[in-house]
N, C-alpha and C positions, 0 to 999 in steps of 0.2 A: 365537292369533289370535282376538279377539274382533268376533265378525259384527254384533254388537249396535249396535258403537257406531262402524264407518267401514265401509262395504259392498268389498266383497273380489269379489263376485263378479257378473259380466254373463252375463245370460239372453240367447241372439239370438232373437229369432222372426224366420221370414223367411216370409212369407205373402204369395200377390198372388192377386187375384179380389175376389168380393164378402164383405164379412164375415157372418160367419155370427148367426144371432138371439141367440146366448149368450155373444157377444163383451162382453159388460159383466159377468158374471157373472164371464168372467176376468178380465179386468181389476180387480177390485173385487177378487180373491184375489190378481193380483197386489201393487196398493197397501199390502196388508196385510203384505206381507214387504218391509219395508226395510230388509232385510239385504243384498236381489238390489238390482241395477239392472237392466231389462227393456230391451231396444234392438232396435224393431221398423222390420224393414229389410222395405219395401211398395210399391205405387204409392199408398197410400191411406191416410190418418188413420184411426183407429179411435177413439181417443179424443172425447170428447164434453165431456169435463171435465178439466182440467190433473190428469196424477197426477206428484209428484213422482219418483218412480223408474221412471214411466215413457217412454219418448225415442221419437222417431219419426223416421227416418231416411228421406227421400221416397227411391227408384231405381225405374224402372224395370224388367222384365225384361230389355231390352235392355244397359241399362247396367251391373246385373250380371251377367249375360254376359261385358260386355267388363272386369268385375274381376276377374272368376274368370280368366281368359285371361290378365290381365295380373301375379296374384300369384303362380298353382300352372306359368303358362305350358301349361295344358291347353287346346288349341284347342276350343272349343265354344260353340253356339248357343243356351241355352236356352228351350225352345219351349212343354213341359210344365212347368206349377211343381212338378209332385209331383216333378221328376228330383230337384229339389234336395235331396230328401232321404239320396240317394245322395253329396253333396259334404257333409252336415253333418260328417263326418271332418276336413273339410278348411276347416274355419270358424274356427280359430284361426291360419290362412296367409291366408285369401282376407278375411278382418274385422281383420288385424291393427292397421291403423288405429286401429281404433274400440276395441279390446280393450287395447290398450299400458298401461292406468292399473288393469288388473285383475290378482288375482293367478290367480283362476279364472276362465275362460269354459265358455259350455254353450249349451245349445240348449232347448226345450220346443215342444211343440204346443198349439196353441191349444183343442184338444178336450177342456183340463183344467179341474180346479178344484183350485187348492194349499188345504194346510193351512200350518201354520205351519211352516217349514221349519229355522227356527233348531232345533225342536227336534230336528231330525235332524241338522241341519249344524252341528254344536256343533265349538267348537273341537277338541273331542278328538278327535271323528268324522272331521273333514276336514282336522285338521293336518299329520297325518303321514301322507297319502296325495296319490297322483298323479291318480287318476280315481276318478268318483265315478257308479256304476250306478243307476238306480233299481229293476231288477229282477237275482235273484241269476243271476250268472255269466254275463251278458252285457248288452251297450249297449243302450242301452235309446233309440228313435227319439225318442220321448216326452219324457226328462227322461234328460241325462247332462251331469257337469261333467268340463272339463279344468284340470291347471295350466297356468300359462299362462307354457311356458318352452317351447325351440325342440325340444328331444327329444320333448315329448310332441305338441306342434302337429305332427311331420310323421312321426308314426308308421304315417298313411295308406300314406307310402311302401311299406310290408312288406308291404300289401295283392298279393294275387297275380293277375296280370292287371286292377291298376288301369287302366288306358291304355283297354284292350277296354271294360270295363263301363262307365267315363264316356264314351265315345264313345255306349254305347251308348239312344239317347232314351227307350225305356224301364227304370223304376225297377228295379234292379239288387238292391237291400236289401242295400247296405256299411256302411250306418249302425247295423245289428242282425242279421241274417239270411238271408246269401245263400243263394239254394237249393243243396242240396247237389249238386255234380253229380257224374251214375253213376261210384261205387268199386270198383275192383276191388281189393277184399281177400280174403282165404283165409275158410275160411268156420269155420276155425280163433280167428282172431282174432273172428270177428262171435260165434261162441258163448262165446269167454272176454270180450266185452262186454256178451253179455246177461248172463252170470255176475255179472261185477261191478256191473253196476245192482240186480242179483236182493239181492245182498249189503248193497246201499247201503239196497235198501228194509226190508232187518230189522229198520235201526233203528227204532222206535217211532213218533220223528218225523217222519220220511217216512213210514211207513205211515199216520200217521195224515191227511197233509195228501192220500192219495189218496182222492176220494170216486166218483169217478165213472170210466168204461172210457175216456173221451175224454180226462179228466185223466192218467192210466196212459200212454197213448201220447205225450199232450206233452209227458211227464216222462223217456221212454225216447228221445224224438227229438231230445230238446237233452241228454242222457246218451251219445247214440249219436255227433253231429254232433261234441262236444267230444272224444272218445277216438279217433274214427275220423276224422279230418281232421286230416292233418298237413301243408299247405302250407295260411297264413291267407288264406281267401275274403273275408273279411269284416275289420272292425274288432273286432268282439268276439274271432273266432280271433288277431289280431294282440296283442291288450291281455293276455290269457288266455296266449299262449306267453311275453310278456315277462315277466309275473310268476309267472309258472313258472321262469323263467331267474331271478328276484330282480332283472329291471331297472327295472322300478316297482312301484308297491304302490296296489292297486285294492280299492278298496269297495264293496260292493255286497250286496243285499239287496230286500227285499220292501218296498220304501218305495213303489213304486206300484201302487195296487189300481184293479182295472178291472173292467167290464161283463163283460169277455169270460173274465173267470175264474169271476164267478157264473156264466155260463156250463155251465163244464165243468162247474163242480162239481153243479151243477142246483140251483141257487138262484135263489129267483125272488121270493120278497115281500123283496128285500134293500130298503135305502134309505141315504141319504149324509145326514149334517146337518150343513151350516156356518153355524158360528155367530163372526162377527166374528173371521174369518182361521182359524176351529179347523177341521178335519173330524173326523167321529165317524163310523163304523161303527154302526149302532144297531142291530145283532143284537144283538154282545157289545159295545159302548159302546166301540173301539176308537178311540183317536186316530190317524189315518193321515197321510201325509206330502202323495199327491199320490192322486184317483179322474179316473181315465181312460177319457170316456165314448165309449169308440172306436169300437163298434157302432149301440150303441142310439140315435145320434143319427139313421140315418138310416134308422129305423121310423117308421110313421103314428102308434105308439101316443104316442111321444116328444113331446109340447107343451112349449112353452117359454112362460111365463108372464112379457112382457115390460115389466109396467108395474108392478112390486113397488115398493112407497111404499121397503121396508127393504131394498137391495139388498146388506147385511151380514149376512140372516140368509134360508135358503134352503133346499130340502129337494131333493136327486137321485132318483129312482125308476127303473123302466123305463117310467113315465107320461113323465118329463119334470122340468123342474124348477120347482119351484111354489112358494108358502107353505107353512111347516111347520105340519101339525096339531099343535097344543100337545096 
C-alpha cells in the first residue's frame, strides 16, 4: 500500500466550542501529511485558508446526538463534548458515511503537532495490521487508526458494561483507560504480578527508560491493569485480548511523545522543533511521529505566539510555542 501516492487513511476530529489559539499550528502539521485526509466534524470552521486534505463537516451537537442514536442505536443526548471521547470506539459505525472510500479510519486531538507520519505509517508498518496504537500496548485517545472493515468497527461491542458507561454523562475513559474498578484477587496472584514486572524490569531496556519513582508506578499500573483484568473495561483490554487470541494484529509503540512524560521523568529544559511537517526532539535530535501538549497548554507560563510570518517552522517549550532561536 503506498500512502504516498492515493491517501488510504481519514483522521476524524470531532471538536465543538471555541477553537483554541494553536489551532493553525495544527492545522498547518496537518496540510503537511497528505497521506491523511483530516475530516472535522464541528459546529464551527476552523480553517482560515483552503487546505486541501483538510474537510469540514458543519453538525451540531444536537444533531450528532441524533446520529450516534441513529447508527449504534444507543439512546443518548449529548450535553458535554468531552463525553465523546468515550464513543471514539465507536466512530467507524456512527461516521460510516463519511469513512466508506477509506481503508483506515482514526481519530486525533487537536492538542497535537504531527510530524511526518508517512514515516511511521509506511507501507510495511501498517500493511499487515489491523489497529494501529500511538502509545505501546494500549489506545491511545490522542492518535489511534482502525481498518476500516465491519469486525474491527464494532469491536466496541466486547466492551463490558458498554450500555452503563455510554449512558453514563460523564467521561467514562473507553477510548484508552477505564479506571479500574475494586478486584478481588488472591493476594497470591497480585505477588506472582509484581514478580513478573519485577522480571520484565531486568531487562536493560526497561531499566533503562525508568528515571524517575513516578515513572516506576505508571509503568507497574498499566503492567498491573493488563495482567489483572480479565473481563475488557475498555477498548485497549478488548483489542489486547483479541490479539492474544490471534484475531487481529495491532501495532503499537512510542510514536507519541508528550509533555506529561517529560514530566515523570523530570525533564524540564526539553523543546520540540518543526521544521516544514519534521519534528525533532532536540535533546537527542530525535525524529518523532506525533508531540502531545496535553498538560502544559493550560499553564500561565504556556504563550502561544500567534502572528509567526513562517507558520512551517516553530519551536514547543514549556514557555509555549514560539520562533525558534537559530
Amino acid at each position: 500500500m503506498d500512502l504516498t501516492n492515493r491517501k488510504k487513511i481519514a483522521l476524524l476530529v470531532v471538536y465543538y466550542g471555541a477553537w483554541p489559539a494553536w489551532i493553525n499550528y495544527f492545522l498547518s502539521s496537518c496540510m503537511h501529511n497528505k497521506a491523511c485526509d483530516f475530516l472535522i466534524i464541528s459546529d464551527t470552521d476552523p480553517k482560515q485558508i483552503k487546505i486541501s486534505n483538510v474537510f469540514f463537516f458543519p453538525l451540531s451537537l444536537s444533531e450528532l446526538s441524533r446520529l450516534i442514536r441513529h447508527k449504534s442505536g444507543i439512546p443518548t443526548e449529548i450535553k458535554d463534548p468531552y463525553k465523546l471521547c468515550d464513543f471514539r470506539p465507536l466512530y467507524g459505525i456512527i461516521f460510516e458515511d463519511y469513512l466508506k472510500d477509506y481503508l483506515f479510519w482514526g481519530y486525533c486531538d487537536i492538542d497535537l503537532i504531527l510530524g511526518d507520519l508517512t514515516r511511521f505509517l509506511s507501507e510495511d508498518s501498517i500493511t499487515g495490521y489491523d489497529i494501529f496504537f500511538g502509545y505501546e500496548q494500549f489506545a491511545s485517545g490522542p492518535f489511534s487508526l482502525y481498518r476500516n472493515v465491519p469486525e474491527i468497527n464494532c469491536l466496541y461491542y466486547k466492551i463490558d458494561g458498554l450500555m452503563e458507561a455510554l449512558s453514563n454523562p460523564e467521561y467514562q475513559g473507553l477510548d484508552e483507560n477505564r479506571k479500574m474498578p475494586l478486584l478481588k484477587i488472591s493476594i497470591l496472584l497480585k505477588v506472582l504480578i509484581l514478580l513478573r514486572f519485577l522480571c520484565k524490569l531486568i531487562n536493560l531496556d526497561n531499566i533503562g527508560s525508568i528515571r524517575s519513582i513516578h515513572e516506576l508506578k505508571f509503568q507497574y499500573y498499566w503492567f498491573f491493569k493488563k495482567n489483572a483484568v480479565r473481563i475488557p473495561q475498555d477498548i485497549t483490554e478488548v483489542v489486547l485480548k483479541e490479539a492474544k487470541k490471534e484475531r487481529i494484529r495491532i501495532n503499537s509503540g512510542h510514536f507519541i511523545l508528550s509533555d506529561v512524560y517529560f514530566n515523570r521523568i523530570k525533564l524540564h529544559n526539553w523543546e520540540i522543533r518543526y521544521t516544514d511537517g519534521k519534528l525533532t526532539e532536540t535533546s537527542i535530535h530525535n525524529k518523532i511521529a506525533i508531540f502531545h501538549f496535553r498538560e502544559i497548554k493550560n499553564t500561565p507560563e504556556f504563550i502561544i505566539e500567534s502572528a509567526l510570518q513562517n507558520i512551517n517552522r516553530f519551536c514547543i517549550s514549556s514557555l509555549g510555542i514560539r520562533k525558534c532561536h537559530e
